[in-house]
BAFI-3210 file (N, C-alpha, C; in Angstrom, 3 decimals, decimal comma, padded with zeros to 6 digits):
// residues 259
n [1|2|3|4|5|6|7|8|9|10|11|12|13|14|15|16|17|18|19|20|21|22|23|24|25|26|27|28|29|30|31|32|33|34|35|36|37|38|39|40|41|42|43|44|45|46|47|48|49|50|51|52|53|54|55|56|57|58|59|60|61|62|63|64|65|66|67|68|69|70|71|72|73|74|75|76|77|78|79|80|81|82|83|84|85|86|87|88|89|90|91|92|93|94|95|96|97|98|99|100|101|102|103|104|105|106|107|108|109|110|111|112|113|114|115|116|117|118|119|120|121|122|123|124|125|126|127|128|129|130|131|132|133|134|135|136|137|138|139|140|141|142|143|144|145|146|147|148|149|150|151|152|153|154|155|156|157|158|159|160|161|162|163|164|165|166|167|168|169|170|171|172|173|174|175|176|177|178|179|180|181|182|183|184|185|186|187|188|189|190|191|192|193|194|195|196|197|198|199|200|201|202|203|204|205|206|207|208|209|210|211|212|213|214|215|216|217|218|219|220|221|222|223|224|225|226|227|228|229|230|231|232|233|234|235|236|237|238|239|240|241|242|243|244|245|246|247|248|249|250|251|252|253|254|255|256|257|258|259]
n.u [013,984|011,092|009,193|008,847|009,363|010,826|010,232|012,098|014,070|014,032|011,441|011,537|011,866|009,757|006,937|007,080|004,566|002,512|001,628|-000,701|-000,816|000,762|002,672|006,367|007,064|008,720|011,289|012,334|012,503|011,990|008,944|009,613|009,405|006,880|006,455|009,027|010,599|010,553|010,868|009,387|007,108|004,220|002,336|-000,336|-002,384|-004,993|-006,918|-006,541|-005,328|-002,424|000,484|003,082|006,474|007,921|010,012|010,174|011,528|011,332|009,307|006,897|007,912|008,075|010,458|010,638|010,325|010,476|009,016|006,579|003,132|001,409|-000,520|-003,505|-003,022|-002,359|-000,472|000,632|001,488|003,615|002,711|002,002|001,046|-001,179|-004,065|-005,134|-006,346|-004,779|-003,474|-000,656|-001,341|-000,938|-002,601|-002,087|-002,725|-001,297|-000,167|001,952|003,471|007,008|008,920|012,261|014,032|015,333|014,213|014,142|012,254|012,300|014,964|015,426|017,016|017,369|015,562|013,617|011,638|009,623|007,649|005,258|003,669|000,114|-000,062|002,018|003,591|003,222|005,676|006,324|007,219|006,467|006,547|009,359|011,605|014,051|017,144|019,144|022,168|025,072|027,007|027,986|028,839|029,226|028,364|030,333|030,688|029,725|028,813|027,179|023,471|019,797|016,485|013,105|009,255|005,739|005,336|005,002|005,835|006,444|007,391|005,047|002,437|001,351|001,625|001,008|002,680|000,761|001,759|004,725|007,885|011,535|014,815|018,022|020,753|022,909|025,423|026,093|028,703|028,559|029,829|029,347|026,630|025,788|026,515|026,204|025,284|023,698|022,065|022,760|022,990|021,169|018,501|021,100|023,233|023,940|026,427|024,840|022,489|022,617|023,648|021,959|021,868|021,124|024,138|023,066|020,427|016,850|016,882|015,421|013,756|009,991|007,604|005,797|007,712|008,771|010,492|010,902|013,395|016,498|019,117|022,433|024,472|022,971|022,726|020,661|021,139|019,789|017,196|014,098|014,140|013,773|013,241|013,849|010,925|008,711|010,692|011,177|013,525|015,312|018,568|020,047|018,741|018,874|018,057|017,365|018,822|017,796|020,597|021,834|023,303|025,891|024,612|021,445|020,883|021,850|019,628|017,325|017,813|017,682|015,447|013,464|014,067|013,308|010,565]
n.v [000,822|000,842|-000,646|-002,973|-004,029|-005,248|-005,004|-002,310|-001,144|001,521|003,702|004,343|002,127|-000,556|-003,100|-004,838|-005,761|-004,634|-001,908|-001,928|-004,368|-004,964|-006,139|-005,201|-003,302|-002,568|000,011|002,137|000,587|-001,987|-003,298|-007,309|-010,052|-011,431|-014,043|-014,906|-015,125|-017,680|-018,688|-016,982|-016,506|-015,245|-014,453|-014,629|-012,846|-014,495|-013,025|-012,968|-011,077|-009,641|-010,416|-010,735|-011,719|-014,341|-017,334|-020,277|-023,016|-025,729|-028,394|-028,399|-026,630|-023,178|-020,037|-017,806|-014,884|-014,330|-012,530|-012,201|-011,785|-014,951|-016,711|-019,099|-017,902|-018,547|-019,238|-018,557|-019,233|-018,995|-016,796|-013,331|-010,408|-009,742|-008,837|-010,258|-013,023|-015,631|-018,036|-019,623|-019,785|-021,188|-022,165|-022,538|-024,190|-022,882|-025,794|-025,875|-023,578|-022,558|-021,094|-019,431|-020,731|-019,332|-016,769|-013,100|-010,949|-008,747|-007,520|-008,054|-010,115|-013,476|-013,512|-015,498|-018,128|-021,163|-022,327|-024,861|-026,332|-027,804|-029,036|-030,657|-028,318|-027,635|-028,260|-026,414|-024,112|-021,303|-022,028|-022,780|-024,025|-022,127|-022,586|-023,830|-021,829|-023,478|-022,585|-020,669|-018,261|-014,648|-011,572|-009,082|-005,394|-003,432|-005,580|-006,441|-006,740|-008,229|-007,393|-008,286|-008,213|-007,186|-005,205|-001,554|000,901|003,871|005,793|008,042|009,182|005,622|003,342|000,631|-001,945|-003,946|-005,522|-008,138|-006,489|-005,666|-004,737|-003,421|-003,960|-002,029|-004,072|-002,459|-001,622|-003,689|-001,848|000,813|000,589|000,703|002,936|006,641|007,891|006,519|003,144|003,432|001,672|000,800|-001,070|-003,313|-004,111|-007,186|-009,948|-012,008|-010,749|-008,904|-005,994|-003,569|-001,343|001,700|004,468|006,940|006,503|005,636|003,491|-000,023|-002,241|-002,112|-001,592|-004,600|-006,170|-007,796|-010,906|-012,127|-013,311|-012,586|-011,665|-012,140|-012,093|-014,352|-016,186|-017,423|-015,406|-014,244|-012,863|-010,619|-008,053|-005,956|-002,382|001,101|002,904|004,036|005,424|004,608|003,827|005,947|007,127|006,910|004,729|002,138|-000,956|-004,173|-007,446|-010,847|-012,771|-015,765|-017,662|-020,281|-021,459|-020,903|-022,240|-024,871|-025,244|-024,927|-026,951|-029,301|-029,407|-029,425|-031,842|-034,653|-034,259]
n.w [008,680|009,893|011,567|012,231|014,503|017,782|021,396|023,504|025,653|025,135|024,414|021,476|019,826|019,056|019,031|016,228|015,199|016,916|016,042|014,604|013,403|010,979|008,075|007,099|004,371|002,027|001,502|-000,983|-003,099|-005,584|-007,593|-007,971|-010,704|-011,371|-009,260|-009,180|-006,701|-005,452|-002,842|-001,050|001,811|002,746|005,545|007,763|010,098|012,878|011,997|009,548|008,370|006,565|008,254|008,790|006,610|005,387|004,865|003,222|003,740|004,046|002,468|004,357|005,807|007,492|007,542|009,952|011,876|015,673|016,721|015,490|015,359|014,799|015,910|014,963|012,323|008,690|006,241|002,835|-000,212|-003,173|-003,662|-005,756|-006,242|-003,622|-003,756|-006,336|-008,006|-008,181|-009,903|-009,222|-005,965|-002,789|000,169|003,701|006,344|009,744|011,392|014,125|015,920|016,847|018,354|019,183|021,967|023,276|022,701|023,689|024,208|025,097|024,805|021,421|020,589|019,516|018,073|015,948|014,536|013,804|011,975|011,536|008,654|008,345|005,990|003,299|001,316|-002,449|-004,826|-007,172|-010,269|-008,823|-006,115|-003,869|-002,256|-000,313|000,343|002,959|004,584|004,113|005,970|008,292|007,323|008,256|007,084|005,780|006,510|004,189|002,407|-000,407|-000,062|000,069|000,464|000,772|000,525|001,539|002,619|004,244|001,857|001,963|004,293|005,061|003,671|005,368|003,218|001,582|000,254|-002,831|-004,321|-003,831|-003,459|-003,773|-002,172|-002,558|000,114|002,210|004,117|007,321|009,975|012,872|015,114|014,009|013,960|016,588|017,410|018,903|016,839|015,724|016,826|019,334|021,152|022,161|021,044|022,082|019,016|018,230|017,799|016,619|014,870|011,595|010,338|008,355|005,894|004,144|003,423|003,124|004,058|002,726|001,883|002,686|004,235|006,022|007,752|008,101|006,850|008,001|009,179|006,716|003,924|004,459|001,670|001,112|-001,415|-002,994|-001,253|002,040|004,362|006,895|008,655|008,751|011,234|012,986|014,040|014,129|015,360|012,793|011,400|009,083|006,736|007,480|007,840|010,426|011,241|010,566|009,091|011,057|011,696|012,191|012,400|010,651|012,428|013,942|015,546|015,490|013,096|013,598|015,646|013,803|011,528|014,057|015,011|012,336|011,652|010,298|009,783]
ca.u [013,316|011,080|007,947|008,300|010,213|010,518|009,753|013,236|013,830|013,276|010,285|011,729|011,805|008,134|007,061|005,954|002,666|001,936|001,215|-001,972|-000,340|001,176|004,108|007,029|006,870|009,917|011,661|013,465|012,811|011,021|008,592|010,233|009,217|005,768|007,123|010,655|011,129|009,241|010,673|008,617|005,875|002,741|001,898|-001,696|-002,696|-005,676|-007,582|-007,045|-004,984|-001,209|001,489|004,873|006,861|008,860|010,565|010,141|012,786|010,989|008,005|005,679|008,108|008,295|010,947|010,213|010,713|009,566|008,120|005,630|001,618|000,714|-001,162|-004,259|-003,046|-002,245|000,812|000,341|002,521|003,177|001,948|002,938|-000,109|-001,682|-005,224|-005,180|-006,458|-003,498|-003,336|000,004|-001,218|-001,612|-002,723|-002,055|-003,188|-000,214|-000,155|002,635|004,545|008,241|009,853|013,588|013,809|016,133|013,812|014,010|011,322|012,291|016,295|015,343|017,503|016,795|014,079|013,386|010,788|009,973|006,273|005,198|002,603|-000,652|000,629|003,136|003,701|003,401|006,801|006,267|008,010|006,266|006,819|010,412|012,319|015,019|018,618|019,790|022,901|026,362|028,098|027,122|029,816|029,059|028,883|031,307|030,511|029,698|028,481|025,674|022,806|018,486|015,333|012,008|009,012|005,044|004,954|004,815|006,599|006,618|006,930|004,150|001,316|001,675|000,937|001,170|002,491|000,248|003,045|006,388|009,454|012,663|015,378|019,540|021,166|024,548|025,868|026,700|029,398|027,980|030,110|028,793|025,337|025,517|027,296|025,534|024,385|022,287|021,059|023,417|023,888|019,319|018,883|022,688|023,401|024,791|026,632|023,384|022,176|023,189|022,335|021,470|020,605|022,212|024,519|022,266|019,161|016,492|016,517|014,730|012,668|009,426|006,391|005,025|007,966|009,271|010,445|011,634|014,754|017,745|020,104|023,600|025,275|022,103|022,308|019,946|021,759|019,590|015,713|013,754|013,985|013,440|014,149|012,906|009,653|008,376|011,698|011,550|014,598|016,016|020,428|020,338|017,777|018,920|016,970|017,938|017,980|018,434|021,511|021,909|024,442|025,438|023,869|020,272|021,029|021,305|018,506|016,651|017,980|017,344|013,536|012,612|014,362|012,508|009,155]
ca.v [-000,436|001,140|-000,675|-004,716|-004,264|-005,414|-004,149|-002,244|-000,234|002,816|003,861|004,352|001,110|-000,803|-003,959|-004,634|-006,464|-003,114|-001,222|-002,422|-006,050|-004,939|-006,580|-004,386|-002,915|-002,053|001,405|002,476|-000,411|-002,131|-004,933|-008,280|-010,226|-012,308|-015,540|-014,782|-015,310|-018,293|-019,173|-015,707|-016,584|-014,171|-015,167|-014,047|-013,730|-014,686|-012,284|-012,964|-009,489|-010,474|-009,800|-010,714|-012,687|-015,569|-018,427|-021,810|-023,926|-027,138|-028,381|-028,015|-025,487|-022,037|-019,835|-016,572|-013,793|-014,577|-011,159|-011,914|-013,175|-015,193|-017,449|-019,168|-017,621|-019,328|-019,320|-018,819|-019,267|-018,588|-014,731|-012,209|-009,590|-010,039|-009,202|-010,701|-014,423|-016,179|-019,868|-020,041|-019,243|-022,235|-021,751|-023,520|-023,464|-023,416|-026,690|-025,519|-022,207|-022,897|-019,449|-019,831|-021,003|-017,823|-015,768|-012,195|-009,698|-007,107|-007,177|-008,229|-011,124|-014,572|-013,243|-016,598|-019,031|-021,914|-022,857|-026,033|-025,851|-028,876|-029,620|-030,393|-027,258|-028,687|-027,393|-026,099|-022,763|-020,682|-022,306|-023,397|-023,963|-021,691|-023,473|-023,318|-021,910|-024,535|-022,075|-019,237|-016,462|-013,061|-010,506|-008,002|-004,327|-003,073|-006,291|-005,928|-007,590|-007,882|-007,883|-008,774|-008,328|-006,943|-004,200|-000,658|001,155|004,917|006,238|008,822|008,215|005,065|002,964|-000,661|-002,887|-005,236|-006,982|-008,172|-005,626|-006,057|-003,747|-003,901|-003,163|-002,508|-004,190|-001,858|-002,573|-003,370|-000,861|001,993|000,727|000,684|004,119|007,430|008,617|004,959|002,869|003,744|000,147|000,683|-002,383|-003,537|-004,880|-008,324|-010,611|-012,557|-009,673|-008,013|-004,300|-002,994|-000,043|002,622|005,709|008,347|006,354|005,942|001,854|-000,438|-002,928|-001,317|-002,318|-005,237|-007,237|-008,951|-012,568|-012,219|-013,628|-011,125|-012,548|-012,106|-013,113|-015,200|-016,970|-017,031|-014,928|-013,319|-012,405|-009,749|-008,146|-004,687|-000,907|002,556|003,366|005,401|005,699|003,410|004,188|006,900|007,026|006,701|003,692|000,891|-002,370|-005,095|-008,668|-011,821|-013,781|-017,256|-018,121|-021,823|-022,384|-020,757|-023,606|-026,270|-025,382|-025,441|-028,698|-030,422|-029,010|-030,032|-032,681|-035,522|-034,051]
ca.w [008,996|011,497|012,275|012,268|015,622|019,106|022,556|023,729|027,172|024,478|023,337|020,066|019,307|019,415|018,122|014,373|015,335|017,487|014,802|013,520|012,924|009,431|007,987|006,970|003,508|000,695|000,940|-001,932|-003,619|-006,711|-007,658|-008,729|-011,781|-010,715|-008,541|-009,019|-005,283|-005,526|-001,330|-000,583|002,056|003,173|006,595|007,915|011,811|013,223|011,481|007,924|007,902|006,520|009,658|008,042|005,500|005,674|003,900|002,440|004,067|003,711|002,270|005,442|007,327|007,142|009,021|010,015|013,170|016,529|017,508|014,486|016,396|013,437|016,028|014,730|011,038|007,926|005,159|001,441|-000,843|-004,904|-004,186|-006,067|-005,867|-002,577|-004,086|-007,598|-007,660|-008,569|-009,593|-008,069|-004,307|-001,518|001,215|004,653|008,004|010,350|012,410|015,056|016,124|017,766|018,791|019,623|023,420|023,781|021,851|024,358|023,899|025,193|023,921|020,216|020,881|019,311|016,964|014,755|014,621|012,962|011,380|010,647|008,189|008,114|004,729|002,242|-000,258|-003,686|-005,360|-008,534|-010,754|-008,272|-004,792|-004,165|-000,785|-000,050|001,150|004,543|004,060|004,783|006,739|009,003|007,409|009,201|006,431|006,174|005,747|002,825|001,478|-000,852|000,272|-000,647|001,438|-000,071|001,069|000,747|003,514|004,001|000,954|002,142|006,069|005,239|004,173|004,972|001,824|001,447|-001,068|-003,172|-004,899|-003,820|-003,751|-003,337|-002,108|-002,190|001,322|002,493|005,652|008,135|011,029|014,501|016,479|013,842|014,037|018,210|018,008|019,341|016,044|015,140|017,656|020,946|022,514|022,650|021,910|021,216|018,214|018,935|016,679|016,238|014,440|010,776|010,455|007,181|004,965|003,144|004,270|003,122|004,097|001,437|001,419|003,925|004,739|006,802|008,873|007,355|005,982|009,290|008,689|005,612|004,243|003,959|001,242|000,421|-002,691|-003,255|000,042|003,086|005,941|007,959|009,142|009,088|012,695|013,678|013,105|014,694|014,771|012,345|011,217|007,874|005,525|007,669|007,663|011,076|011,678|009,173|009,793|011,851|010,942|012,872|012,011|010,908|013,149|013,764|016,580|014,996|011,997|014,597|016,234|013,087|011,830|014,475|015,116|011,682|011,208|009,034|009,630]
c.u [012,367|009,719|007,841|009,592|009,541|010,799|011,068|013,051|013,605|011,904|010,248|011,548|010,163|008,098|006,201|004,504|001,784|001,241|000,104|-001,948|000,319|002,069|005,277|006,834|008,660|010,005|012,900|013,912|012,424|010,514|009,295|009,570|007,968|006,536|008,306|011,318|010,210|009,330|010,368|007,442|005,069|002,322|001,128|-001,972|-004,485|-007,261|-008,086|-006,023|-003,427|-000,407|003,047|004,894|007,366|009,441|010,718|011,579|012,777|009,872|006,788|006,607|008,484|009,662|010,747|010,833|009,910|008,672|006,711|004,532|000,880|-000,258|-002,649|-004,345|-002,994|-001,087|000,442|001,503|002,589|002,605|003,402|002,164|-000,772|-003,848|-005,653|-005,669|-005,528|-003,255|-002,186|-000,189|-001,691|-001,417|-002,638|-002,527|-002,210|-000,240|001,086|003,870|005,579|009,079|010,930|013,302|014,286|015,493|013,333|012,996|011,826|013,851|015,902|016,268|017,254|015,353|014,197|012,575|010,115|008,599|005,721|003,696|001,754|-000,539|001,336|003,027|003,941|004,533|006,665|007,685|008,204|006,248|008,116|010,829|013,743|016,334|018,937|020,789|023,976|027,258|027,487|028,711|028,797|029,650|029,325|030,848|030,951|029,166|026,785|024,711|021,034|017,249|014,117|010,581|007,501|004,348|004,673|006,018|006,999|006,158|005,470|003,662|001,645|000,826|001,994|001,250|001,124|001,080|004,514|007,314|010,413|013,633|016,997|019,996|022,583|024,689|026,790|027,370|028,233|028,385|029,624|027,423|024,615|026,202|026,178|025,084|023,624|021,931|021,394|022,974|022,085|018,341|020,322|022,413|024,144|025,717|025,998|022,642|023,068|022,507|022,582|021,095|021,215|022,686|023,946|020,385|018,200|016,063|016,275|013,535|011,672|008,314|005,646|006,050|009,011|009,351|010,943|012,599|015,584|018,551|021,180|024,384|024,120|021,934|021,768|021,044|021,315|017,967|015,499|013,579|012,965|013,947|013,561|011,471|009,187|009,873|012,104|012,421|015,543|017,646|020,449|019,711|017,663|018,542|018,045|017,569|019,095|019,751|021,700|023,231|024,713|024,868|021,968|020,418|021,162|020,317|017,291|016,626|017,446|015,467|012,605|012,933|013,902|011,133|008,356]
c.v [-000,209|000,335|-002,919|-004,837|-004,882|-004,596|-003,710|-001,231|001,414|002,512|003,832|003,417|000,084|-002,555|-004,059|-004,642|-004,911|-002,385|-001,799|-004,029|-005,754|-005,704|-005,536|-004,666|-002,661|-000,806|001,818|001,740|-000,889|-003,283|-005,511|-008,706|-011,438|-013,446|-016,064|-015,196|-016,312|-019,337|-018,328|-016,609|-015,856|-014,793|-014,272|-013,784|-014,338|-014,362|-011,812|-011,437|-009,814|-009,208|-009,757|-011,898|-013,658|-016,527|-019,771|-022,554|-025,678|-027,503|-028,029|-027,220|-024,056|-021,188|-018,195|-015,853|-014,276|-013,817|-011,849|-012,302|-013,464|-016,557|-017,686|-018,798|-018,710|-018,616|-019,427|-018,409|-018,895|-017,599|-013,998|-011,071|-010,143|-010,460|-009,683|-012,039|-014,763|-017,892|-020,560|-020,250|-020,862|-021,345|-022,817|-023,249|-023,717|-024,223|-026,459|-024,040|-022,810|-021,729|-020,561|-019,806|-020,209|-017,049|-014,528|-011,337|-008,619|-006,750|-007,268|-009,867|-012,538|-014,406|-014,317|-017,898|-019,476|-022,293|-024,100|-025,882|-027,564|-029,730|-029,407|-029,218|-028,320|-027,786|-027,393|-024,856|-021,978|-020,450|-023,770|-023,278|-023,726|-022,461|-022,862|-022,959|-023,158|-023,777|-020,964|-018,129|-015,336|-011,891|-009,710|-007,107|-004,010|-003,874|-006,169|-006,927|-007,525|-008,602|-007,751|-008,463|-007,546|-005,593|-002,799|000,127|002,887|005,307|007,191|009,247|006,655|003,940|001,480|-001,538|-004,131|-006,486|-006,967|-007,519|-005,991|-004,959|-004,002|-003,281|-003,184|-002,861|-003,007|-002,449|-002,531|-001,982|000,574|002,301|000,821|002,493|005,424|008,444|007,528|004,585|003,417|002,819|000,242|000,460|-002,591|-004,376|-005,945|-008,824|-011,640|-012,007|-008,995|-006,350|-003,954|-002,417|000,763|003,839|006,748|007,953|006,123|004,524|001,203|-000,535|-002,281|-002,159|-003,389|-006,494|-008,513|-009,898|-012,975|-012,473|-012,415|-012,037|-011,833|-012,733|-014,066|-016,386|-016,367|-016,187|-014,402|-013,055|-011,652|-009,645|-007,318|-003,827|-000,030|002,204|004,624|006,406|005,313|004,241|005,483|006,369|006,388|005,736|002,567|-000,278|-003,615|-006,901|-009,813|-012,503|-015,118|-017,666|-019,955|-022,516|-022,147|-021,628|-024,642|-026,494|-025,643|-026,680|-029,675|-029,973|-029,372|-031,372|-033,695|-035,324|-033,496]
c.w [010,133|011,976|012,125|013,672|017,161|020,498|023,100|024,996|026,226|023,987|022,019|019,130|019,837|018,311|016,996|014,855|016,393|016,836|013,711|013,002|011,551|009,351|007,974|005,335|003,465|001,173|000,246|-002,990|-004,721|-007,116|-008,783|-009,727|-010,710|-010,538|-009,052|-007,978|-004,602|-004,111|-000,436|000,132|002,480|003,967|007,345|009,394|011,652|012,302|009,971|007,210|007,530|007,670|009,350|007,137|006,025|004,621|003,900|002,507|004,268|003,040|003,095|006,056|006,653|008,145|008,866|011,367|014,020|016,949|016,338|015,303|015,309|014,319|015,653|013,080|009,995|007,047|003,969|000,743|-002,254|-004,585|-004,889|-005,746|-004,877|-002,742|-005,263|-006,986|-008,425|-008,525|-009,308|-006,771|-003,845|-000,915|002,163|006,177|008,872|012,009|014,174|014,657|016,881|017,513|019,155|021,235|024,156|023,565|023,303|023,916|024,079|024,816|021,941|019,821|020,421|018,526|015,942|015,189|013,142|012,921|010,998|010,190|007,933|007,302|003,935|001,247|-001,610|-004,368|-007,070|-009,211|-009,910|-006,472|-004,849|-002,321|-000,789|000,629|002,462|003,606|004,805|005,624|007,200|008,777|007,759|007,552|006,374|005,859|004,697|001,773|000,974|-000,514|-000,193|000,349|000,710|000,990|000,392|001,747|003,348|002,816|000,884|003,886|005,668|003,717|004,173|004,020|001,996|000,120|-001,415|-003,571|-003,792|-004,585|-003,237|-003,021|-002,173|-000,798|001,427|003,818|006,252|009,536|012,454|014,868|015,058|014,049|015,635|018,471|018,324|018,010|015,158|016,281|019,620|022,032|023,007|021,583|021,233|020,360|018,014|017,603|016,037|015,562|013,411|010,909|009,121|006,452|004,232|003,216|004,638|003,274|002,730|001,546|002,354|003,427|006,118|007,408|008,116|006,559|007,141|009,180|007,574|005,374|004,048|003,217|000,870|-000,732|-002,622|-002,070|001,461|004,405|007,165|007,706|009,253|010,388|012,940|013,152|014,334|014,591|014,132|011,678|009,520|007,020|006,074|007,793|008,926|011,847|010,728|010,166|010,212|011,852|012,386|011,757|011,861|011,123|013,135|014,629|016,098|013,751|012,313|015,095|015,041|011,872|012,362|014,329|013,724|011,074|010,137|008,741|008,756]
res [x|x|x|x|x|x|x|x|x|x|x|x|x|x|x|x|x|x|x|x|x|x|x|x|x|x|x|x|x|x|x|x|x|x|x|x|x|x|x|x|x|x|x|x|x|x|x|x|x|x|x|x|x|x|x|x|x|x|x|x|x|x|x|x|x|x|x|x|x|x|x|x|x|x|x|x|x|x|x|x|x|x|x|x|x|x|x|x|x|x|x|x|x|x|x|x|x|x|x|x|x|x|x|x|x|x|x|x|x|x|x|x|x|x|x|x|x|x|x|x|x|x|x|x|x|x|x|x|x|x|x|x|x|x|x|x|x|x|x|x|x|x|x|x|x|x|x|x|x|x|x|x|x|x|x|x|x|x|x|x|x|x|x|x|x|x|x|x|x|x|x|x|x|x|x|x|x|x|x|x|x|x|x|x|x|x|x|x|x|x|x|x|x|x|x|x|x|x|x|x|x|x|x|x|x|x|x|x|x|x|x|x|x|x|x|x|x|x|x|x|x|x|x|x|x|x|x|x|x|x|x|x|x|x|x|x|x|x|x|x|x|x|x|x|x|x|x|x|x|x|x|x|x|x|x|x|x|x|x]
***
């Protein structure tokens, strides 16, 4: 997962938007069926250049990673090919950013923020709004899990998806993923935080797909975070996702409440 990360007392670790602004890209993974993942969003910065993913959790809100700087960007929705014209795609201009009020930079800490977009998404086949989930279970290792996304799809060269891929992950425990042959407690892996990837490496979300949902058993659990840099899909650098805990499901509750 190495390049949609945030700023950590290592160097190793760097943040996504650093890197040219990409999102995080697929590794190991394969494109879905056109607007299959139809609470997939493509979120743009400033510049028109896409920075990370995210997800369709209301009609006007999006939720995504805080590290992402999609200020001044816009949200489109219904993609499947990035450069195809596609008479699924809206587009929106995003009326307010709200980072978490915890959201740490330099731990990784509270990575999630919440979009409100100028206007209603029209919900069709191809644009759907993902479920909170009703309960913040903590996945257990080993559980199979799937990250989505339109980022980088090989550490070297790196090469960028057009379409949406998807990948399967396995949860890995905290205390193996904090131990001295993964991340070594730099940044710790909290319980706000799943970690994710696969023993022998190979699978992972990469620079470019930040924000994205992580799902389990078909429910929302978790955000694209962080990883290594320059690390994408290695054994010992599985990607790092925010957690929807219950206090990050209160907070976004209340914040969008009827709006």
């Amino acid at each position: 997962m190495g390049a949609f990360l945030t700023l950590s007392t290592s160097a190793a670790v760097i943040l996504l938007v650093i890197r040219g602004g990409l999102c995080v890209d697929i590794i190991g993974g394969n494109e879905v069926a056109p607007h299959s993942r139809p609470f997939m969003a493509l979120i743009s910065g400033a510049n028109g250049k896409p920075m990370c993913g995210g997800a369709l959790i209301k009609e006007n809100w999006v939720l995504t990673a805080a590290h992402c700087k999609v200020e001044g960007g816009k949200v489109t929705l219904g993609v499947h090919s990035q450069s195809a014209r596609e008479r699924e795609k809206q587009d929106f201009q995003i009326a307010k950013l709200i980072r978490h009020p915890c959201y740490c930079f330099s731990c990784n800490e509270n990575d999630i923020m919440l979009l409100q977009l100028r206007k209603r998404a029209k919900l069709n086949k191809a644009v759907q709004v993902i479920p909170l989930p009703t309960s913040d279970d903590d996945p257990k290792p080993g559980t199979i899990c799937t990250v989505a996304g339109w980022g980088q799809t090989r550490k070297n060269p790196r090469s960028l998806s057009d379409t949406l891929r998807e990948v399967n992950l396995t949860v890995i425990s905290r205390h193996t993923c904090n131990d001295k042959n993964h991340y070594k407690n730099d940044p710790v892996i909290t319980d706000n935080m799943i970690c994710a990837g696969a023993t022998n490496g190979g699978k992972d979300s990469c620079s470019g797909d930040s924000g994205g949902p992580l799902r389990c058993n078909n429910v929302m659990r978790g955000i694209t975070s962080f990883g290594k840099a320059n690390k994408c899909g290695a054994a010992d650098s599985p990607g790092v996702y925010t957690r929807l805990t219950k206090q990050y499901l209160q907070w976004i509750r209340k914040t969008i409440g009827g709006a």
